[in-house]
C-alpha positions in Angstrom: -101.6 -26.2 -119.2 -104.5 -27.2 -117.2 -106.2 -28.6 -114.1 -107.0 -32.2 -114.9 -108.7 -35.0 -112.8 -108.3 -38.8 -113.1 -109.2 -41.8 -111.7 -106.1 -44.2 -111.5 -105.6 -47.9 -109.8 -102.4 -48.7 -108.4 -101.1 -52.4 -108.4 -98.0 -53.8 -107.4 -96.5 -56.8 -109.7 -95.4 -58.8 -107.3 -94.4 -62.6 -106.7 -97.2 -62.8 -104.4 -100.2 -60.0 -104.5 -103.0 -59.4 -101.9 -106.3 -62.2 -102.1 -108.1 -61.1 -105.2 -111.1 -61.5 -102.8 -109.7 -58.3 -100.7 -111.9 -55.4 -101.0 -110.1 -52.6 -102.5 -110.4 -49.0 -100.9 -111.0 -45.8 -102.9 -109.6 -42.2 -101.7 -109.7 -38.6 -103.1 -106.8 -36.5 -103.1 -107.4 -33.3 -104.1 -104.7 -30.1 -104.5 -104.2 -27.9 -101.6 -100.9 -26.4 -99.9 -100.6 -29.7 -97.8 -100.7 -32.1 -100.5 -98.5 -30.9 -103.5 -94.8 -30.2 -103.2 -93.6 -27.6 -106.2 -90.7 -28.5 -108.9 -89.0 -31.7 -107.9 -89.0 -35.1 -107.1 -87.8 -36.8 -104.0 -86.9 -39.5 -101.7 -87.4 -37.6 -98.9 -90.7 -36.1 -99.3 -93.3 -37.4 -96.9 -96.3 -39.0 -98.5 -99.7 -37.5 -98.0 -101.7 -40.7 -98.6 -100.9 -44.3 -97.9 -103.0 -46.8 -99.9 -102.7 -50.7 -100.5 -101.8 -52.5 -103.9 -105.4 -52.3 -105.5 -107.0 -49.3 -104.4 -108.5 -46.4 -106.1 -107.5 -43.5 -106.2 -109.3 -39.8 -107.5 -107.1 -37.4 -107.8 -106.8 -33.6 -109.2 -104.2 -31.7 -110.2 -103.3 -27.9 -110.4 -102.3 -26.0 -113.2 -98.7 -25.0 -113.4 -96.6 -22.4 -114.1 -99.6 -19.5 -114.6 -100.3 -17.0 -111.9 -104.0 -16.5 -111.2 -103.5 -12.6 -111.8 -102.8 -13.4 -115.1 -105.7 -15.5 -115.4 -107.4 -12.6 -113.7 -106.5 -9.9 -115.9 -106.6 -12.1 -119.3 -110.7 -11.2 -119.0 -111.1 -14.8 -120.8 -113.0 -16.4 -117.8 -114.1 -14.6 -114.7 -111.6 -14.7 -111.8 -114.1 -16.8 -109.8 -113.1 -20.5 -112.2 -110.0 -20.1 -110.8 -110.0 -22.8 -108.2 -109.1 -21.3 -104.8 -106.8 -23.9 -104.2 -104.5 -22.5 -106.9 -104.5 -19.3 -105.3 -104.1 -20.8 -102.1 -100.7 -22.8 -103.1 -99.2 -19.9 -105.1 -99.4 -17.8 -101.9 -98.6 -20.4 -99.2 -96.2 -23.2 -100.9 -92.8 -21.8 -100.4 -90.6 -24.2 -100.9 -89.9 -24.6 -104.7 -88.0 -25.8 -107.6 -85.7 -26.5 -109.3 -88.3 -27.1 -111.6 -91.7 -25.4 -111.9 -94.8 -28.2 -112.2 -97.0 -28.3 -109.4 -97.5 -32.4 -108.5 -100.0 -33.7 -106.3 -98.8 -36.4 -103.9 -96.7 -38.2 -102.6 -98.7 -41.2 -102.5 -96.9 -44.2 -100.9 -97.7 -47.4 -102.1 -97.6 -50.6 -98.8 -95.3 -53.2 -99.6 -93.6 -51.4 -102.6 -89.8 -52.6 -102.6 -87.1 -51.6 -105.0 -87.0 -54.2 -107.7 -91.3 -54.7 -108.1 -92.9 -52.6 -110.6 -95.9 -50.3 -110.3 -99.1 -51.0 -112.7 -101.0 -47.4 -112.5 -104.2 -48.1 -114.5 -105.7 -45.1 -115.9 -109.7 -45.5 -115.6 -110.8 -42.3 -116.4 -109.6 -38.4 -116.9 -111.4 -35.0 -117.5 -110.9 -31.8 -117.5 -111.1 -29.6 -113.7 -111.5 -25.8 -115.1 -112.8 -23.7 -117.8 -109.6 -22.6 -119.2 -106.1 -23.6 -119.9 -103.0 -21.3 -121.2 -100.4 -21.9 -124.2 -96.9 -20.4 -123.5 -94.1 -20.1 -126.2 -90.4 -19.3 -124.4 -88.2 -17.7 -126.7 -85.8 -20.4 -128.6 -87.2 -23.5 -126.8 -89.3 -26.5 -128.3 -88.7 -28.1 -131.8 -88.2 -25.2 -134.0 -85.8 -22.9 -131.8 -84.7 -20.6 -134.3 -88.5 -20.0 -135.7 -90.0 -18.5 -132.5 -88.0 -15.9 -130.4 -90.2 -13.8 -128.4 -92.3 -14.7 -125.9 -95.6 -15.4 -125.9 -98.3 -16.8 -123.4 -102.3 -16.4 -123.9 -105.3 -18.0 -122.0 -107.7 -20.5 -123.9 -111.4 -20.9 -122.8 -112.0 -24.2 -122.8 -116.5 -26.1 -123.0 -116.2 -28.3 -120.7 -119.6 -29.8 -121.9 -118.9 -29.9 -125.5 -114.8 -30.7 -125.0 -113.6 -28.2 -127.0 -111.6 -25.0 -127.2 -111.3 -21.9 -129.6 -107.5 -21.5 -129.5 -108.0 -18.5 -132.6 -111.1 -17.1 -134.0 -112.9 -19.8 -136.3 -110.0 -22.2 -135.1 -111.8 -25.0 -132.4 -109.7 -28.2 -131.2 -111.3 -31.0 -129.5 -110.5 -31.9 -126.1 -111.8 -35.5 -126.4 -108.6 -37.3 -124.8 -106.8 -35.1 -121.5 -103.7 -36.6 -120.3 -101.4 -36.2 -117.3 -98.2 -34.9 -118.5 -95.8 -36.0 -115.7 -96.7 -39.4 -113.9 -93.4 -41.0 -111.5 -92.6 -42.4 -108.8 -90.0 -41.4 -105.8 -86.1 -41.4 -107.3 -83.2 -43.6 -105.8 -82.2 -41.7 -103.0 -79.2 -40.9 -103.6 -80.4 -38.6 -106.1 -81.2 -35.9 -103.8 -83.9 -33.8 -104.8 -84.5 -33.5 -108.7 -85.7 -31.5 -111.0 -89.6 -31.9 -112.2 -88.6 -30.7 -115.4 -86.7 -33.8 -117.4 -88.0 -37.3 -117.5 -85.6 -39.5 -115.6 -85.4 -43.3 -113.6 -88.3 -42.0 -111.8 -90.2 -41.4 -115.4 -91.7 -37.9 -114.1 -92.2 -35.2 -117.3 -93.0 -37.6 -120.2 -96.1 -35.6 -122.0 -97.2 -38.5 -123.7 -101.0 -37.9 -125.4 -100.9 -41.8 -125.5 -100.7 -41.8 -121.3 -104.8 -41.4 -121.1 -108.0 -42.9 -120.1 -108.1 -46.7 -120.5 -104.1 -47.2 -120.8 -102.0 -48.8 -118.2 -98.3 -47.3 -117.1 -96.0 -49.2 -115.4 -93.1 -47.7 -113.8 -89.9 -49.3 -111.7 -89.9 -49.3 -107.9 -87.3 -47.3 -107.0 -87.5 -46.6 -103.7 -89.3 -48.4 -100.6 -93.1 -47.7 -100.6 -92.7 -46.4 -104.1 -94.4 -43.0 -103.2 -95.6 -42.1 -106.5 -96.6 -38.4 -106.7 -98.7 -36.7 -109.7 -98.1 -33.2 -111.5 -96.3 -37.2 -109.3 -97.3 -40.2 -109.0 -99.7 -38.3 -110.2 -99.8 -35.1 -111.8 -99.9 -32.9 -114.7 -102.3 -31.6 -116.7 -102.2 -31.3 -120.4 -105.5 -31.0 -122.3 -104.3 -31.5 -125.4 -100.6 -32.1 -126.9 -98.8 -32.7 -130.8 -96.4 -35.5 -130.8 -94.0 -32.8 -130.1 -94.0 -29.2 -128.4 -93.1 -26.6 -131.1 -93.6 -24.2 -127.9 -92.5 -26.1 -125.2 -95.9 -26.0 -122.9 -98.5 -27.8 -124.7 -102.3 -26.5 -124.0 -103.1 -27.6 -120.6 -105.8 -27.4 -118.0 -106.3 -28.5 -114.5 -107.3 -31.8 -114.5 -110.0 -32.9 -112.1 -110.6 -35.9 -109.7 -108.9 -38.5 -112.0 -109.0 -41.7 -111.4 -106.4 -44.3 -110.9 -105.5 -47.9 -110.2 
């Protein structure tokens, strides 16, 4: 997993949409403990940016599920790429699960009713961080039965050439980053769910095709839509199969992304 940054525009499909004449604002909403909530989707959360049909929005994610220690003590990259935000929200965010991703947001969307769909319109996407990590849980991800121990390693990742040496001799490219979990706030009466599964609110799809230049839409669910990254935005995945053999793909933080 890794940090990744994107630049996303949020529309509304509505019966009647703002002037195309209206100026559109742009925002950056980076990671910190007052702007990411840890493991679940929810109704209830309070957003931490409002924005109009229209405006742009650069956002960054964290990486999930790897302690900076690990990081640390991997000797891979000097302690000092780990963003201090990450250190800041594994020490001060609290309040977590059920599931595990870290999700930037919420970001409420005015005039968003239940019924209307959200356009997210992915303009562009890099990478935050010069590392990622690979993990392998014992009897999870395609092939079960072929993989039980554990297993979790950090990557190195060139930023300037896109690449990464995941063995010796062995270098992927890094040419197209994606954000592994995209939704929006769940009906209500849903309570607080899990980041883990996809669901209604779409949330933990990891699909490579979800990239710079595409276009998601997702159902309105809930008034104000409040899509969060890692919720309506979030996650980070550097580079992912069709499938997940492990189950966490290779991911990295992903930097100021932006969005639509």
């Amino acid at each position: 997993m890794a940090n990744i940054r994107g630049l996303l525009i949020c529309s509304l499909l509505l019966s009647a949409l703002a002037s195309p004449s209206a100026r559109c604002a742009e925002y950056t909403l980076m990671p910190s403990p007052a702007t990411v909530h840890i493991g679940n989707f929810n109704a209830a959360l309070k957003p931490v940016l409002t924005i109009n049909s229209g405006d742009i929005v650069t956002i960054e994610t964290a990486a999930t599920a790897i302690e900076p220690e690990a990081i640390d003590q991997s000797g891979v990259v000097q302690p000092s790429v780990v963003p201090d935000y990450t250190r800041a929200i594994l020490r001060e965010v609290k309040d977590r699960g059920p599931g595990r991703h870290i999700l930037t947001g919420p970001i409420a969307v005015t005039g968003a009713m239940p019924g209307d769909v959200l356009e997210v319109r992915i303009l562009a996407v890099d990478l935050a961080v010069d590392y990622g990590f690979n993990r392998q849980r014992p009897y999870e991800g395609a092939l079960p039965d072929e993989f039980p121990r554990y297993f979790e390693r950090i990557i190195a990742i060139n930023r300037e050439a896109r690449t990464a040496e995941i063995a010796p001799g062995v270098v992927i490219p890094l040419t197209a980053p994606f954000f592994g979990t995209m939704g929006v706030a769940p009906p209500p009466a849903l309570g607080r769910i899990s980041s883990g599964p996809p669901g209604v609110h779409v949330g933990n799809i990891d699909n490579k095709d979800i990239r710079a230049g595409t276009t998601l839409y997702m159902p309105v669910r809930f008034e104000s839509a409040q899509p969060t990254e890692s919720d309506f935005w979030q996650v980070e995945t550097a580079v992912n199969p069709s499938s997940e053999l492990c189950p966490a793909a290779f991911a990295d933080c992903m930097p100021p992304s932006q969005i639509v």
